[in-house]
C-alpha positions, 0 to 999 in steps of 0.5 A: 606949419606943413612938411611935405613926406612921401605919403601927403602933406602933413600940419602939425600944432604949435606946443611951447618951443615945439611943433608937434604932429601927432598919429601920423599913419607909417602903415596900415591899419592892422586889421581884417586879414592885415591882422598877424601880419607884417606891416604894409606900407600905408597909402597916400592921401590927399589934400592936408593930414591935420596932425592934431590928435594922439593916436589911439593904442594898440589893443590891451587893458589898463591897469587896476584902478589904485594899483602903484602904477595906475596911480603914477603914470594913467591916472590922468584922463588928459593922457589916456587914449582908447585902445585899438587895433588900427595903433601903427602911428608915429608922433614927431616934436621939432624946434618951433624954428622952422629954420632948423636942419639935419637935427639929431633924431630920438626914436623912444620906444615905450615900455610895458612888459611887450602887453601895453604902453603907448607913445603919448603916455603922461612921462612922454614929452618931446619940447625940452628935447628940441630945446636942446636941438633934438627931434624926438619921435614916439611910435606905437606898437602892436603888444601881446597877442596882436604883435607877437603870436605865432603859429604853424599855420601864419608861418607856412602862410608868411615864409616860414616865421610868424609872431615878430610883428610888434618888432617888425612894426618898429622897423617900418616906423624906423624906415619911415623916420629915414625916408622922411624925416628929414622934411621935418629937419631931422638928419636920417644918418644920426637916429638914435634909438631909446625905450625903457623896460620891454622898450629897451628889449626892443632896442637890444633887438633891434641892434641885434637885426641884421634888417635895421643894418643903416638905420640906426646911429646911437641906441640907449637901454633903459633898465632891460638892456644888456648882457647876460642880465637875465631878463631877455627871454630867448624865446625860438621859432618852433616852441612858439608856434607850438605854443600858439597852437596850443592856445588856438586849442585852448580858445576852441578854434583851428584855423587862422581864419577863425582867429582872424574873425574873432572881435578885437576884445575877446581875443585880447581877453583870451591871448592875455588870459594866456599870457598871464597864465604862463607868466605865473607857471614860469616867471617869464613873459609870453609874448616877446620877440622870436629868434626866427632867424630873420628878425632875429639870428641867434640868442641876445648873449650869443649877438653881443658875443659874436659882435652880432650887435650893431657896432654903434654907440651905446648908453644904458643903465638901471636903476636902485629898485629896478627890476629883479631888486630885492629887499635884502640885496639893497640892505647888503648893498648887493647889485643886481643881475640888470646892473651887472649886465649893464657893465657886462655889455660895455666890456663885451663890447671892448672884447670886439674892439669897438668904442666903450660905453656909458652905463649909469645907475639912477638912485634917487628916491622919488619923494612922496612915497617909500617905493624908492627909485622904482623900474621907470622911476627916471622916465620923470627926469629923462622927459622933463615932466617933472611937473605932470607929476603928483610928487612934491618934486623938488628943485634939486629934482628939476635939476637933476632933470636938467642934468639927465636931459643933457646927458640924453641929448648930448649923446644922441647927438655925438655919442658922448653924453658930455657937454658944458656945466655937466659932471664929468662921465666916463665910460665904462672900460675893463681898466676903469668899469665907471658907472655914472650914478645919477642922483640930486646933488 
């Protein structure tokens, strides 16, 4: 099957019930001077782009070999892609049925604590979504120091801000999508954007941007999101740049130039011997997005007070050993700070007098194992790829899988995550603070 986009003509593959195209270009590559810098338009090409190959990830390291989530999620070979700087791709499932149109359209943003990720990891998958009547897009980002470094000197270079360049990434992939998905079937009014753990940091962002004002329908945060949870830095214009200059200090060079000129892996190796260093001194990661004053305007609790926040619909939630869950907090049956700030969001919401929101609250253990319903333990069921999994995942897993994808899909499409054969789920409001807790029956 070939769509026709503003760039050329594209031919995606046939996978299941779904035409997939993969690495689709929606800039240019980040590289030589391009590198810290916004992301330009990509160029046009001729003749047909055979969509037939992941594209490759942005700059960053894997994880330890053994480690928890090495073991999870990238120990498969089949989903792994090599890391480079010329990332800025895009992937696209749609319903076999070339007939479809005016689909609802799921933009989902990886996770990776804003150092790694990409959007064709092993959980990732789109062919129950369009089963269900929903596109699904997957982009890749810049991470760490390649998407998020700033400086004096790339600010009086770029209009006196620097260091978003992950998020701004984002953006241009979510002006791609509205300028052409439509080729593809998909409806540009009803996006809705997705991501879990920095992913959903990202899309608290993004609806915090006056820049995406018209380009977002509908928005789901995954174990991140939220109101005064504490894990969203506020991280400022200034102390960034200085911070960048004191690492420009640290690497032995002095200009952006020199910066510029440095091989992709040894900058990686520097920047995140930066960034692991000052996640050990303050708990807090290095490189996120800035409050510049264009990407950004003020702090993420002053946006939703404000009414700074896009005024949209809205899903989001955490899960029973999610971030900033302790042991001692699960034995007094304490909740966290991220699923309190999940309900805080919804009421801060309702103060501004806009519709009230669902909040959920993932609690299944995952078999095989004691780790519990772990940070992106519901990227499994969400997905419904379930069975790439090692776990001895059970029927009532795959139900469960079919209740959540439902759920998903139903809200991307009207914004109430409602529908036939599913329990009933409220929303969370002052009089009645619901959280629908999602967990085999």
């Amino acid at each position: 099957m070939e769509v026709m986009t503003k760039y050329g003509r594209i031919r995606g593959v046939l996978k299941g019930d779904a035409l997939v195209y993969k690495g689709i270009p929606y800039a240019k590559p980040p590289v030589g001077e391009l590198r810290f810098s916004p992301p330009q338009e990509p160029e046009a090409w001729d003749g047909v782009l055979d969509a037939d190959k992941w594209p490759s990830k942005c700059m960053q390291f894997g994880h330890e070999p053994g480690s928890f989530y090495e073991k999870e999620f990238y120990a498969d070979p089949e989903y792994l892609t090599e890391p480079s700087e010329d990332c800025l791709y895009l992937n696209i499932w749609t319903p076999a049925d070339s007939a479809a149109k005016k689909l609802p359209v799921a933009f989902w943003i990886h996770g990776g604590a804003f150092l790694g990720g990409y959007g064709s990891e092993i959980t990732f998958d789109g062919e129950e979504y369009t089963r269900r009547g929903v596109i699904l897009v997957t982009i890749n980002y810049r991470c760490n120091i390649f998407g998020f470094f700033s400086c004096k000197e790339l600010s009086a270079e770029q209009g006196g801000t620097s260091g978003n360049y992950g998020i701004l990434d984002q953006i241009a992939a979510l002006r791609w999508v509205h300028e052409n998905i439509e080729a593809f079937g998909g409806d540009p009014d009803n996006v809705t954007i997705f991501g879990q753990s920095a992913g959903a940091m990202s899309v608290q962002t993004l609806v915090s941007s006056p820049l995406t004002e018209g380009l977002i329908r509908r928005a789901i945060m995954q174990s991140a999101g939220g109101y005064n949870t504490g894990i969203n830095r506020d991280r400022f214009q200034a102390p960034a740049e200085d911070g960048g200059d004191d690492l420009m200090k640290g690497m032995g060079v002095s200009s952006i130039a020199e910066l510029r000129a440095m091989p992709a892996e040894e900058l990686l190796k520097k920047g995140l011997e930066a960034a692991m260093g000052e996640m050990r001194r303050s708990g807090k990661l290095t490189f996120t997005p800035i409050i510049d004053g264009k990407v950004l305007v003020d702090t993420y609790g002053a946006s939703v007070e404000k009414g700074i926040t896009h005024d949209i619909d809205y899903m989001l939630g955490s899960t029973a050993n999610d971030l900033t869950v302790t042991p001692e907090m699960l034995e007094k049956g304490e909740k966290s700070p991220l699923y309190k700030g999940c309900i805080a969001w919804s009421l801060e919401q309702q103060k501004l007098g806009r519709r009230p929101n669902y909040v959920y609250y993932f609690s299944r253990n995952l078999p095989g194992d004691e780790e519990g319903a772990f940070h992106s333990a519901e990227l499994w069921y969400m997905f419904h790829t379930l069975h790439r999994s090692w776990r001895p995942f059970t029927e009532e897993d795959y139900d469960l899988a079919n209740r959540m994808v439902g759920y998903w899909t139903n809200f991307m499409k009207t914004g109430d995550p409602n529908g036939v054969g599913l329990p009933e789920w409220m929303p969370c409001t002052t009089e009645a603070p619901e959280v629908m807790v999602l967990d085999i029956l």
